[in-house]
C-alpha positions as CSV (number, residue, x, y, z in Angstrom):
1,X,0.0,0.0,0.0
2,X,2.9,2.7,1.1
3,X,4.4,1.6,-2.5
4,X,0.9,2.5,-4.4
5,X,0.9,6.0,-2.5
6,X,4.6,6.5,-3.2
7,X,4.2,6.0,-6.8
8,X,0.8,8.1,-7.0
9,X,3.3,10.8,-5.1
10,X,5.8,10.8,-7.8
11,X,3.6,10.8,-10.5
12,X,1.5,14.0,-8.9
13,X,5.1,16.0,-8.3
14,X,6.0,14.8,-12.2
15,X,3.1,16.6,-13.6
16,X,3.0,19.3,-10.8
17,X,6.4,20.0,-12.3
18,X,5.7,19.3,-16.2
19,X,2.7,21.9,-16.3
20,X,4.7,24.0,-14.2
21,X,7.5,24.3,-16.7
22,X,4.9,24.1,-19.4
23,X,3.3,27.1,-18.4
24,X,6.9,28.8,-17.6
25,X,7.5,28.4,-21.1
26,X,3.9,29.4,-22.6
27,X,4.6,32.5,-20.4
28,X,7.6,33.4,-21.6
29,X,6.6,32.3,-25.3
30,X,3.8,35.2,-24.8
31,X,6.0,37.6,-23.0
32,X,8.3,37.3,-26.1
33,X,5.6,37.2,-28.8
34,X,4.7,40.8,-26.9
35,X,8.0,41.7,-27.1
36,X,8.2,40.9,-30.8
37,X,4.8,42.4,-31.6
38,X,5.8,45.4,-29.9
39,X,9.0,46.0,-31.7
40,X,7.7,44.8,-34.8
41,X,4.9,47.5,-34.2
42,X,7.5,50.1,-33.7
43,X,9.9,49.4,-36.8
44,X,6.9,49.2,-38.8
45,X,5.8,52.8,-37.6
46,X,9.2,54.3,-38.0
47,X,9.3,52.8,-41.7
48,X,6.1,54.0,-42.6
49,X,7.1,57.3,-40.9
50,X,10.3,57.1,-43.2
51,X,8.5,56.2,-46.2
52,X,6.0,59.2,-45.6
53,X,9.2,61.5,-46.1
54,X,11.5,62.2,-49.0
55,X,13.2,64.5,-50.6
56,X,12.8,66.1,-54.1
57,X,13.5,64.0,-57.0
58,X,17.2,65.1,-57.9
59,X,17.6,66.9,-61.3
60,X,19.5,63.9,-62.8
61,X,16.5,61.9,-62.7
62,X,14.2,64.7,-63.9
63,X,16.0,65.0,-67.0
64,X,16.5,61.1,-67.4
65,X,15.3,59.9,-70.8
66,X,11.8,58.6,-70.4
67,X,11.3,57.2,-74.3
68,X,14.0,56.4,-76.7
69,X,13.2,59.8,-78.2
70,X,14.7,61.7,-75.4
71,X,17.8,59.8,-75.6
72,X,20.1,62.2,-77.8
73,X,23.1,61.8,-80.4
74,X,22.5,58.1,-80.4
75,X,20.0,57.2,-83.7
76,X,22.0,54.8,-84.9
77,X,23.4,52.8,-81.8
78,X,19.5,52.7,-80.8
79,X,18.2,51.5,-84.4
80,X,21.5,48.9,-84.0
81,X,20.2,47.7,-80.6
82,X,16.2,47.6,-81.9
83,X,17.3,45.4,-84.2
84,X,19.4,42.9,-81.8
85,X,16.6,43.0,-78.9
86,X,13.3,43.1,-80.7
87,X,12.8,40.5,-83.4
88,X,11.7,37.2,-83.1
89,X,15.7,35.9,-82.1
90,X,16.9,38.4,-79.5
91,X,20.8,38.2,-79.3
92,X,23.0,39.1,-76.6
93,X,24.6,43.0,-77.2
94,X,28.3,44.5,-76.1
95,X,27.7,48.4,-76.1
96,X,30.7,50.2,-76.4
97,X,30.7,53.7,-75.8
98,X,31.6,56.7,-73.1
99,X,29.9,57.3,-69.6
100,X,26.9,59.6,-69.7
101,X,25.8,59.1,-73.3
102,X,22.6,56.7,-72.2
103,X,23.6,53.3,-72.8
104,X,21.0,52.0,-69.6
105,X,18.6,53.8,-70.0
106,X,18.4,52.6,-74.1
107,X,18.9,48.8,-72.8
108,X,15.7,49.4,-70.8
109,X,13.6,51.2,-73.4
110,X,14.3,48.9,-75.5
111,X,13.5,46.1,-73.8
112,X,9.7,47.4,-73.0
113,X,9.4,48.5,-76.5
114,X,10.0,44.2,-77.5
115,X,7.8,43.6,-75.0
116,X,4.9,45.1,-76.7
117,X,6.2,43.4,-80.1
118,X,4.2,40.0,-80.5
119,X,7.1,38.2,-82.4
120,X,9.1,39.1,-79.2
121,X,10.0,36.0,-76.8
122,X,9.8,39.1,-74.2
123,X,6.6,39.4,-72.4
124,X,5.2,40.9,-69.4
125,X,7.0,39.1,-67.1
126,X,10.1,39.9,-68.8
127,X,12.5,41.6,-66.2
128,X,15.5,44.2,-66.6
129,X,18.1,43.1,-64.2
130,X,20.9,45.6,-63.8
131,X,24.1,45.0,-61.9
132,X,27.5,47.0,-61.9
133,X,30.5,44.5,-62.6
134,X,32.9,46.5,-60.5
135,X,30.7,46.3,-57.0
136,X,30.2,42.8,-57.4
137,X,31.3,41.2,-54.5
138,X,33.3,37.7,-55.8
139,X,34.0,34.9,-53.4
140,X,37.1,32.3,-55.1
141,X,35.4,30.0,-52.8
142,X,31.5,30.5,-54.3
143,X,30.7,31.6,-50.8
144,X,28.7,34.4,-52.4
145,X,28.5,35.3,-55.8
146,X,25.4,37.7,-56.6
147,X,25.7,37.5,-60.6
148,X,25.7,33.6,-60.9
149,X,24.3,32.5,-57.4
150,X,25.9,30.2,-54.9
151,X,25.2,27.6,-52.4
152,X,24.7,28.4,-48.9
153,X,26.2,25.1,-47.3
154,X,25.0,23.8,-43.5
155,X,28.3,25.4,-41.9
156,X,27.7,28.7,-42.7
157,X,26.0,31.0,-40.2
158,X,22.5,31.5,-40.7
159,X,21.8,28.6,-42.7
160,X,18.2,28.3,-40.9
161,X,16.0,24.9,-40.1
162,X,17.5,23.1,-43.7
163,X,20.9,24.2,-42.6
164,X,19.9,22.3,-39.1
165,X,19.1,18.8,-40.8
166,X,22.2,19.1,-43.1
167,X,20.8,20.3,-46.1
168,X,22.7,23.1,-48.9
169,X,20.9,25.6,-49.7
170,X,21.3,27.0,-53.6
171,X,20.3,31.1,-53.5
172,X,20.0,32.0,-56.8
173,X,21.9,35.2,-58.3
174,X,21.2,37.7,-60.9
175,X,21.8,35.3,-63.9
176,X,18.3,33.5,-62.6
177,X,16.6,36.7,-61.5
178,X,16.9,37.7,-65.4
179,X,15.5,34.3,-66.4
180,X,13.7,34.9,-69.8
181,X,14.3,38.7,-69.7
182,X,17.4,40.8,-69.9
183,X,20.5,41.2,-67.6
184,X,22.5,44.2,-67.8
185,X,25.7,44.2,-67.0
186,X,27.2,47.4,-66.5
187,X,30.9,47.7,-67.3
188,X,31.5,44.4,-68.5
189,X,35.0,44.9,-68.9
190,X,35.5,44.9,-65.3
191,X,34.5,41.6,-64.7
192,X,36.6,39.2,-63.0
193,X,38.1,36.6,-65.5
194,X,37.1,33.4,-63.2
195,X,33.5,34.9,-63.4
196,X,33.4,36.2,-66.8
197,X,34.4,32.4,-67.9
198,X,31.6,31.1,-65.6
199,X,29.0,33.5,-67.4
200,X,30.1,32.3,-70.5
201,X,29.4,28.7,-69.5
202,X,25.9,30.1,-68.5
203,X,25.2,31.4,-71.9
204,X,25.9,28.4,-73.6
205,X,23.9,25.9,-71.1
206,X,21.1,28.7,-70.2
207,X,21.2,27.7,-67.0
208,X,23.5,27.3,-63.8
209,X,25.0,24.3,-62.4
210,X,25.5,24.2,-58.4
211,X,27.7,22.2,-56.7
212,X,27.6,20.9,-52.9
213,X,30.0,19.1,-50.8
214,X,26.8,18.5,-48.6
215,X,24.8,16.9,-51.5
216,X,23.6,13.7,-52.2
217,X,21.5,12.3,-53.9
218,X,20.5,9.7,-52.0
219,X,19.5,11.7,-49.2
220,X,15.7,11.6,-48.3
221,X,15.6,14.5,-46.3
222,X,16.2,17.2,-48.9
223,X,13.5,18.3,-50.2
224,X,12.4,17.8,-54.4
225,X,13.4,21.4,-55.3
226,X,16.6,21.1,-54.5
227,X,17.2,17.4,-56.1
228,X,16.2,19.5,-59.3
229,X,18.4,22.5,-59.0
230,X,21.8,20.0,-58.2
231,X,20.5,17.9,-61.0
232,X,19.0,19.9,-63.9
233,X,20.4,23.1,-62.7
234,X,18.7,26.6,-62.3
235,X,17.2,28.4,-65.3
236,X,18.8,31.1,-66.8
237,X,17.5,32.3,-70.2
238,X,18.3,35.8,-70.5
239,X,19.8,38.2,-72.9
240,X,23.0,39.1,-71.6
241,X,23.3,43.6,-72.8
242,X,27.1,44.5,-71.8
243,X,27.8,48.2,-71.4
244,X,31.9,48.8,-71.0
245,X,33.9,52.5,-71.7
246,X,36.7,49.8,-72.7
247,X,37.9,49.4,-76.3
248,X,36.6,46.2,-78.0
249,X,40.1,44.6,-77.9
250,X,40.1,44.9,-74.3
251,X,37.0,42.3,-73.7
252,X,37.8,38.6,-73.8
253,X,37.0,37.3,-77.7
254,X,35.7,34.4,-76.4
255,X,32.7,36.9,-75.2
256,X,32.7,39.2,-78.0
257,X,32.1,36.3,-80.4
258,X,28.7,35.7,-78.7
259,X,27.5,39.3,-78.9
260,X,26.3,41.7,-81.2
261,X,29.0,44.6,-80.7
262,X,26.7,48.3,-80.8
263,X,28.5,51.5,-80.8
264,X,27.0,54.5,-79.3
265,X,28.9,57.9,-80.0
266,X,30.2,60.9,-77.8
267,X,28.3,63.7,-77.4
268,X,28.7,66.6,-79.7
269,X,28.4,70.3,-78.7
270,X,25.0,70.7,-79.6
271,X,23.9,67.3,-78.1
272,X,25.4,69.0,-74.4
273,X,23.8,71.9,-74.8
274,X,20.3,70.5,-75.4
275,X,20.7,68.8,-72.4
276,X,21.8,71.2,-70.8
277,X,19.1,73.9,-72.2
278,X,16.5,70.6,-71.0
279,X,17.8,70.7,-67.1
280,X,17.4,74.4,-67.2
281,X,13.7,74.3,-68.3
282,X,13.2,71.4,-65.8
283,X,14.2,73.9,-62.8
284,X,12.2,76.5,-64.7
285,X,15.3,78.8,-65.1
286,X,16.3,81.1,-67.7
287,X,19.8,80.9,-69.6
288,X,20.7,81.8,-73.3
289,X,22.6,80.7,-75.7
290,X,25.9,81.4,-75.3
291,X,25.7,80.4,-71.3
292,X,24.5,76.8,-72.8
293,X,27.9,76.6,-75.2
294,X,30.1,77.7,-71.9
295,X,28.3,74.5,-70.3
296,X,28.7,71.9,-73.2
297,X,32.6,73.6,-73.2
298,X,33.1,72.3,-69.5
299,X,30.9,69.5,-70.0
300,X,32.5,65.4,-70.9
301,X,29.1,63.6,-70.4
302,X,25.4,64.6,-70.0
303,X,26.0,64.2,-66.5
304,X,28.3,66.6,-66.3
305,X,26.1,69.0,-68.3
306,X,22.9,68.6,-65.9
307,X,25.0,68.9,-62.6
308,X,26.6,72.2,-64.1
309,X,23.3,73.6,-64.8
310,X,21.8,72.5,-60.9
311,X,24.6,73.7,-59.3
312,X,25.1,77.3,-61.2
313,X,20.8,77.5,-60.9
314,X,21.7,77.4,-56.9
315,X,24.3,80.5,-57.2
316,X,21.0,82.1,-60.1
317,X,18.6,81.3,-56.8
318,X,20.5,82.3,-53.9
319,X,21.6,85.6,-55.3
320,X,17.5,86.0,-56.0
321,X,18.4,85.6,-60.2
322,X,15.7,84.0,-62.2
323,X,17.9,83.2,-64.9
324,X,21.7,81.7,-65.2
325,X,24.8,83.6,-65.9
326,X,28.0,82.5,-68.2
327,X,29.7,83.5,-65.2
328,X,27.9,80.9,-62.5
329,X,29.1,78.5,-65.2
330,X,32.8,79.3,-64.8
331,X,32.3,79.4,-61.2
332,X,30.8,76.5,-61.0
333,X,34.1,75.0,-63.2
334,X,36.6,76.7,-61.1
335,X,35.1,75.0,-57.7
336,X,35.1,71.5,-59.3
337,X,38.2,72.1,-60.8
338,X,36.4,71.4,-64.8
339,X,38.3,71.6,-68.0
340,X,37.1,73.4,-70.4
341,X,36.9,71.4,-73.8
342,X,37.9,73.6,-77.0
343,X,35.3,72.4,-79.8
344,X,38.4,72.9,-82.5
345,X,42.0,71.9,-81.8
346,X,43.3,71.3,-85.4
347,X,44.1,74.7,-86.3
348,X,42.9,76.4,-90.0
349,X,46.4,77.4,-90.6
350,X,49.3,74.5,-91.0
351,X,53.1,74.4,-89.6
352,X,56.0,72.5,-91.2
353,X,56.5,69.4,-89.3
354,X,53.2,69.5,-87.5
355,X,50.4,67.3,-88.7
356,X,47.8,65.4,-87.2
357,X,46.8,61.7,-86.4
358,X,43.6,59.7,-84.5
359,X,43.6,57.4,-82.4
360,X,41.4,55.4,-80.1
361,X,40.9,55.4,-76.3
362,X,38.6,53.0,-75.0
363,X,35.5,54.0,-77.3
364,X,36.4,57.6,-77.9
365,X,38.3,58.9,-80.9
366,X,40.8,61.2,-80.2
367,X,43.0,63.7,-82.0
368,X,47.1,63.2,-81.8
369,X,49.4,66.3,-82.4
370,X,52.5,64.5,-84.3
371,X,55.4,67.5,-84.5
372,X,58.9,66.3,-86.2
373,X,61.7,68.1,-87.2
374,X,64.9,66.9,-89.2
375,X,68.2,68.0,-90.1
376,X,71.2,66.6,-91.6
377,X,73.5,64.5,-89.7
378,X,76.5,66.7,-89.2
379,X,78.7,63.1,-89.4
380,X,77.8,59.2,-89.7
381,X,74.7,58.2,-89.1
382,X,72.0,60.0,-87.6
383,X,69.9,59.9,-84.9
384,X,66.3,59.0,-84.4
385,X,64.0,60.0,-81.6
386,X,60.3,59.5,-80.4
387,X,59.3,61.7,-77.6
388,X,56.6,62.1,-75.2
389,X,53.5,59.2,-74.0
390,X,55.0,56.4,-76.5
391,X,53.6,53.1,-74.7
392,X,55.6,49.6,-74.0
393,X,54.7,46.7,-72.6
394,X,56.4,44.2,-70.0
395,X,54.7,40.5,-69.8
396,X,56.0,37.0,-68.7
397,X,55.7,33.6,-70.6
398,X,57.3,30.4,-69.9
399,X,59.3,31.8,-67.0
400,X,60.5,34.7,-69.0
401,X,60.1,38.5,-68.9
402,X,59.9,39.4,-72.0
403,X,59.5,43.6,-73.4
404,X,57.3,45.0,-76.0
405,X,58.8,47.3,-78.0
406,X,56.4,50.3,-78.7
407,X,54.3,49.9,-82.1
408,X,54.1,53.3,-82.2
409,X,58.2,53.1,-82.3
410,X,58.1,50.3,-85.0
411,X,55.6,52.7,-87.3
412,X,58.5,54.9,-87.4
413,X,60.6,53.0,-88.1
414,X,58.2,51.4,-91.1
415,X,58.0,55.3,-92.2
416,X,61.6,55.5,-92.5
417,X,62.1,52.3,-94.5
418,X,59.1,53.0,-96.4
419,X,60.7,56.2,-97.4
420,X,64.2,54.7,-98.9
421,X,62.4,52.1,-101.0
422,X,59.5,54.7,-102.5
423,X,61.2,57.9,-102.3
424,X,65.0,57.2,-102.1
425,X,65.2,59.2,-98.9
426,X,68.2,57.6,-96.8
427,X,66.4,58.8,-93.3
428,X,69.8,57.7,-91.5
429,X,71.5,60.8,-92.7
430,X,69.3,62.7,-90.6
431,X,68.9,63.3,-87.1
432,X,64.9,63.1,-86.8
433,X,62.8,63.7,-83.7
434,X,59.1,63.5,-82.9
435,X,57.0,64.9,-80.3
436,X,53.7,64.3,-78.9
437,X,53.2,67.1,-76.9
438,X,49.8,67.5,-74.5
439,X,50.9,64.3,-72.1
440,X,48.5,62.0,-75.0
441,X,50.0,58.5,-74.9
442,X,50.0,57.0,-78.9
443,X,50.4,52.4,-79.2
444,X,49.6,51.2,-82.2
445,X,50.5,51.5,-86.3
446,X,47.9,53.3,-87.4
447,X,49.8,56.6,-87.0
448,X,51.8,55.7,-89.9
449,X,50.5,58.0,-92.4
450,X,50.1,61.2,-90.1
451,X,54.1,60.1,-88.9
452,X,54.9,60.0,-92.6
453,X,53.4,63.5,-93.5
454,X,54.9,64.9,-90.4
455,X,58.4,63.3,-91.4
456,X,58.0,64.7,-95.8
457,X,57.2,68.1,-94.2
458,X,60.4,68.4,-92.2
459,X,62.4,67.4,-95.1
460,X,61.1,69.2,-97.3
461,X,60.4,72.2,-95.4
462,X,56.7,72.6,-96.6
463,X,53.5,72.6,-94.2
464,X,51.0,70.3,-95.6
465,X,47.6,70.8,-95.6
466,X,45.5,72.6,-93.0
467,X,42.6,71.2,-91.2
468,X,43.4,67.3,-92.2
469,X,43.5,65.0,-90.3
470,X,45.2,61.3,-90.5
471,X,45.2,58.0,-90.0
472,X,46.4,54.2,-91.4
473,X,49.3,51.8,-91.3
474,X,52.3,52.3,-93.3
475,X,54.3,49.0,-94.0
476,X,57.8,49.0,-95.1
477,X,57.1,48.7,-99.2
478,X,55.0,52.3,-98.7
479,X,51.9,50.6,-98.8
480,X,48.8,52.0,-96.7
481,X,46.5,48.8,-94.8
482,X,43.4,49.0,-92.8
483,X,43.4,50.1,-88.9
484,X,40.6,49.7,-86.4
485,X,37.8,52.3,-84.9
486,X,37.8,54.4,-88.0
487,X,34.4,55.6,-87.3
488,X,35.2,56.9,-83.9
489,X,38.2,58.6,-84.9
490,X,36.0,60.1,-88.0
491,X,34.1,61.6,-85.4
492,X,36.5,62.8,-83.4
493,X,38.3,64.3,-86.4
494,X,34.7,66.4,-87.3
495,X,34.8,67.8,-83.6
496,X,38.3,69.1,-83.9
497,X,37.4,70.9,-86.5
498,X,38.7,68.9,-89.3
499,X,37.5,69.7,-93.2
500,X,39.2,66.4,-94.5
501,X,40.1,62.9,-93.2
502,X,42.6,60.6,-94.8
503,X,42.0,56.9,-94.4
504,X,42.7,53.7,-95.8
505,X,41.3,52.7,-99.2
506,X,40.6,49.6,-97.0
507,X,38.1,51.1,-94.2
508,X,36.2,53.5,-97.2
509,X,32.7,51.3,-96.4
510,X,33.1,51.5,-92.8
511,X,33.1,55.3,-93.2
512,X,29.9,56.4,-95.0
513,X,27.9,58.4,-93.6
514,X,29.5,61.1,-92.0
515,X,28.8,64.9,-93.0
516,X,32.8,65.9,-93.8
517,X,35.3,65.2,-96.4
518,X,36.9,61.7,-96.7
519,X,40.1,61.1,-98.8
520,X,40.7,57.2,-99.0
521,X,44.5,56.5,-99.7
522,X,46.4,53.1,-100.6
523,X,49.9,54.1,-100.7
524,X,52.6,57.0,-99.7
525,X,52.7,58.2,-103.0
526,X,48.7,59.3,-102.8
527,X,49.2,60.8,-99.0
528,X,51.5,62.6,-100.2
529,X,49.9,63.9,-102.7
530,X,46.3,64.9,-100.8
531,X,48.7,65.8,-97.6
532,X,50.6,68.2,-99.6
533,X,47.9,69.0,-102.4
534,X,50.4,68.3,-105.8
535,X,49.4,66.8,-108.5
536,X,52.4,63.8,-108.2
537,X,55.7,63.1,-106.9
538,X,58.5,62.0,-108.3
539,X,59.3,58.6,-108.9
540,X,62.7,57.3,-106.5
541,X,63.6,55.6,-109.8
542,X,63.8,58.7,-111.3
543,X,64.9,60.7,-109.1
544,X,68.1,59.5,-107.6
545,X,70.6,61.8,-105.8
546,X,68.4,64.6,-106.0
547,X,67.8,66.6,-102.8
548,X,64.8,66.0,-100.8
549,X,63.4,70.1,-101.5
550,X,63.2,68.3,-104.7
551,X,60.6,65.3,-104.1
552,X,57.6,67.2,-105.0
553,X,56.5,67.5,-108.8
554,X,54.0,70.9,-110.2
């Protein structure tokens, strides 16, 4: 009997204790669930509160192209990029081209114009997925990856009730985010190689493969979704749209040949200043003409142009002006240390010696001052020297440091050989120098023809043309061959101020279409003669021993 009340005892103190505990633990469960609720009410209040305020919507957004029709100086990039996004076969797209000229904001408008196109694949649904390649944060170990997704594995902190039972975790990244619509992929170029060759795998399969030391497949407790993700991998059929400032030779070829290369063009003068003359009216200011041409002077990028214009309308405003003033614009410059831009830099006169070649950096054409001067070699053999930015290039292979002569040293050396076999000019009896003054660095042949024209105007003592401007590769028999971004440096040859451009027979098709003079050349003899505007020159055969004063023919 004392056993039976003993046991009847325990069993009373067992649940005493078990509902005590349990409703410890219901207590505190509520007391936290206030807590919770009560915090949860409070952040929610203060981000409601937060959302309630804001700020005016900057200028730069104001002014930001809503329709493909607001997005200036770019007609043809835009009708090049309608045609790669909105047929019926949408093709991945490398835009090439300087900051500020509206390469996003295109890539978007273009997308919801296909969209709307019923022989589009793109539908509603369809997203635009921008990311910058340079703030992508890249683990070696695929701890994180945000473009191409990772796997969060069960050791990692915050791996949650799956992480618990063992179970890795794929999180998809933007590659899968863009799934049947577009990813943009903001300066491409930047991308690191590991993941630019991972992307590339992506484009080919159109979807991304995980992998998992935690996997199995054998293992019941993971749950179906996952099985298909580590087996058939996670969709990602997208359009891959590349914007980069590098030059196309930069980018990996591998990459290149799976997009459609677009080229969208600096801004011109008049471009600037209709941005600019649109952020004026969007702060409902006044500012004339001229004022608009001081801002497109200072101005590299529309960007540059609208934050000129908003921080100049301040001075306008606080000085109770309803209209801007040329000099809030140079005010503005001086405080943010801007460099005004002179619309013409080849000059309408011409100098002996001094001629001038185009090049390319990144996208952007540019205009390269080439002086030289020569005189005979008072004894022996004369001297030959290249100064100012001339570019080399140190690089290791197979255990060995090897040096890259400058190209832009070997063109000169092509000039010089060129000129002995076509002109029986022996170059070694002179002592020759050239400059490129201004700090611009020159790499590459295709300142052969401008070096060459530089070179037969310090012999000869005669300026050549004014208001040319050159460029092509010069190979040793005097021949002139084909060069790359001819269109860009056509373009920057019109905003320097150039009447004529001198190009390669070869690159004549790729340079239709421009409002400005082009000469298309083949060999030394016809540079010479458009250069120097004679009618012929006289043949080396011909023509030996004379003096060099001599080379030209009426």
């Amino acid at each position: 009997m004392q056993w039976i009340i003993f046991g009847l005892v325990q069993i009373i103190v067992m649940i005493t204790v078990y509902s005590y505990f349990k409703w410890r633990k219901k207590k505190e469960e509520g007391q936290t669930k206030q807590i919770i609720n009560r915090e949860d009410t409070r952040e929610l209040y203060e981000l409601r509160a937060m959302r309630a305020r804001s700020l005016n919507i900057p200028l730069s957004e104001t002014v930001r192209p809503a329709s493909l029709n607001d997005i200036i100086g770019q007609e043809e990039g835009i009708k090049a990029l309608r045609a790669a996004l909105c047929g019926a076969n949408p093709q991945h797209v490398l835009i090439y081209g300087p900051p500020g000229v509206g390469k996003t904001c295109a890539a978007r408008l273009i997308l919801e114009e296909a969209k709307k196109r019923d022989i589009s694949p793109f539908n509603q649904h369809s997203q635009f997925i921008e990311i910058d390649a340079t703030c992508v944060r890249f683990d070696e170990r695929s701890i994180a990856d945000p473009l191409l997704g990772s796997v969060h594995d069960p050791i990692y902190q915050g791996a949650g009730a799956l992480g618990v039972q063992g179970i890795p975790q794929p999180k998809p990244g933007a590659v899968s985010r863009a799934h049947c619509g577009v990813l943009f992929l903001d300066e491409i170029g930047e991308l690191h190689p590991i993941q630019m060759n991972k992307l590339l795998k992506v484009l080919e399969d159109r979807c991304v493969h995980f992998e998992s030391a935690y996997y199995s497949k054998h293992n019941t407790n993971i749950p179906q979704h996952i099985h298909d993700i580590f087996q058939k991998g996670l969709p990602a059929d997208f359009r891959l749209v590349g914007a980069t400032t590098r030059s196309p030779e930069e980018l990996p070829p591998a990459l290149r040949s799976r997009c459609v290369e677009i080229f969208f063009s600096p801004l011109t003068d008049e471009h600037l200043i209709s941005i600019a003359k649109t952020a004026a009216a969007k702060l409902n200011i006044g500012i004339n003409q001229s004022t608009l041409a001081e801002c497109a002077a200072y101005s590299k990028s529309g960007r540059d142009a609208v934050n000129i214009i908003q921080l100049a309308s301040s001075i306008a405003y606080e000085e109770g002006r309803s209209f801007i003033s040329k000099s809030d614009v140079e005010w503005v410059a001086n405080v943010c240390h801007l460099i005004k831009r002179h619309s013409s830099i080849i000059p309408s006169h011409s100098q002996v010696g001094v001629c001038y070649g185009l090049g390319v950096t990144g996208s952007v054409g540019s205009i390269i001052e080439i002086e030289c001067i020569a005189t005979k070699a008072i004894s022996g053999t004369g001297t030959l020297n290249i100064r100012g930015a001339i570019m080399e290039e140190d690089f290791n292979t197979n255990g060995r440091r090897l040096k890259r002569k400058s190209m832009a040293y070997s063109s000169v050396e092509n000039v010089c050989a060129a000129f002995y076999k076509v002109f029986g000019i022996d170059c070694r009896k002179y002592d020759i120098a050239f400059n490129i003054p201004g700090g611009m660095p020159m790499d590459g042949p295709s300142a052969g023809i401008a070096l060459s024209t530089a070179l037969m105007s310090a012999l000869t003592g005669r300026a050549p043309q004014s208001s040319i401007a050159l460029t092509g590769e010069v190979t040793v028999n005097g021949e002139v061959r084909a060069v790359g971004g001819i269109r860009e440096k056509i373009q920057a040859a019109i905003l320097a101020g150039a009447k004529k451009v001198i190009i390669p027979q070869a690159n004549l098709e790729q340079a239709k279409g421009f409002d400005i003079q082009i000469i298309p050349v083949s060999n030394l003899h016809e540079v010479m003669a458009v250069g120097f505007k004679v009618s012929g020159l006289v043949n080396s055969s011909v023509s030996a021993g004379r003096t060099e004063q001599g080379v030209f023919t009426s």
